[in-house]
C-alpha positions in Angstrom: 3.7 -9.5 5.6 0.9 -9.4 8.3 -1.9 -7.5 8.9 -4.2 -8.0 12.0 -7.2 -9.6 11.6 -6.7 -11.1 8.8 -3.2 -13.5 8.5 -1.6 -12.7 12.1 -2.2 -16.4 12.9 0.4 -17.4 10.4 3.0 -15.7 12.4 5.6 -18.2 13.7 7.9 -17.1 16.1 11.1 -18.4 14.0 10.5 -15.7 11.9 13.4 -13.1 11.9 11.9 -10.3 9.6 8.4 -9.2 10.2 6.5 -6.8 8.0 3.1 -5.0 9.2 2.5 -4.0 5.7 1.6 -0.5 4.5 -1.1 2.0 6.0 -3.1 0.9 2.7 -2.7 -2.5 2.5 -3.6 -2.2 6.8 -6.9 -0.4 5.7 -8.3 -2.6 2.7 -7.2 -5.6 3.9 -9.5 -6.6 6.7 -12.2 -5.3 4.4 -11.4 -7.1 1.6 -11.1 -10.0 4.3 -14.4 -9.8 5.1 -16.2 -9.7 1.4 -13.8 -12.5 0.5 -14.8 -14.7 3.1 -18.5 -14.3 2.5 -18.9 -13.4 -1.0 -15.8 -14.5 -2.6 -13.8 -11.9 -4.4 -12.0 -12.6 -8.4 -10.6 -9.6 -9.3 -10.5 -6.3 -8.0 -9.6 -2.4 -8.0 -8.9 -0.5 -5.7 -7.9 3.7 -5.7 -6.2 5.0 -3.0 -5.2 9.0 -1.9 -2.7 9.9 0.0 -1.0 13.0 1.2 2.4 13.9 0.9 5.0 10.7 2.1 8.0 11.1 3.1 9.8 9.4 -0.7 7.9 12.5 -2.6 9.7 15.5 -3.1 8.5 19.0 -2.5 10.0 20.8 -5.3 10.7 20.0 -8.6 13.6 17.6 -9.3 15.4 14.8 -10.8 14.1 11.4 -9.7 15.7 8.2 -10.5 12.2 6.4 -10.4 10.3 7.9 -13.5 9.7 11.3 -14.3 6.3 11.9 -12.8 8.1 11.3 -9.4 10.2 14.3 -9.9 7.2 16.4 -9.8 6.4 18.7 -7.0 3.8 16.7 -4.3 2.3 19.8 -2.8 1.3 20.9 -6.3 0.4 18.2 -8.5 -1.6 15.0 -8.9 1.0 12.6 -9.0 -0.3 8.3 -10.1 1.7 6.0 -8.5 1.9 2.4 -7.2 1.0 1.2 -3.6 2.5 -2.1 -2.0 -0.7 -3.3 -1.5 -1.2 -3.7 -5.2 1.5 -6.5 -5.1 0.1 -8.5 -2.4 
């Protein structure tokens, strides 16, 4: 995965599959880039909101994930993981 600004140099071009990471990994990731480099960073947290995406549902319904993703987005608070958590 490669997010400009921060590892973009460590593209090569034998590389078939390229990933620009997600829209929240792309916003905390130069960021986090920066206090790293200065400060140093050990552990961290980070929240992120989002509106709808395009793998929540908008009514009720079965979901194969868990049972919280089967919960209507446009009416409910729904927790769930990011991609940029597992970076």
């Amino acid at each position: 995965m490669f997010v400009c600004g921060v590892n973009e140099k460590e593209y090569k071009s034998d590389i078939d599959i390229v990933s620009n990471a997600s829209c929240t990994t792309n916003c905390l990731a130069p960021l986090a880039k920066v206090i790293n480099d200065r400060f140093g960073i050990v552990e961290g947290l980070m929240t992120t909101v989002h509106a709808m995406t395009a793998t929540q549902k908008t009514v009720d319904g079965p979901s194969s994930k868990d049972w919280r993703g089967g919960r209507a987005a446009s009416f409910n608070i729904i927790p769930s993981s990011t991609g940029a958590a597992k970076v």
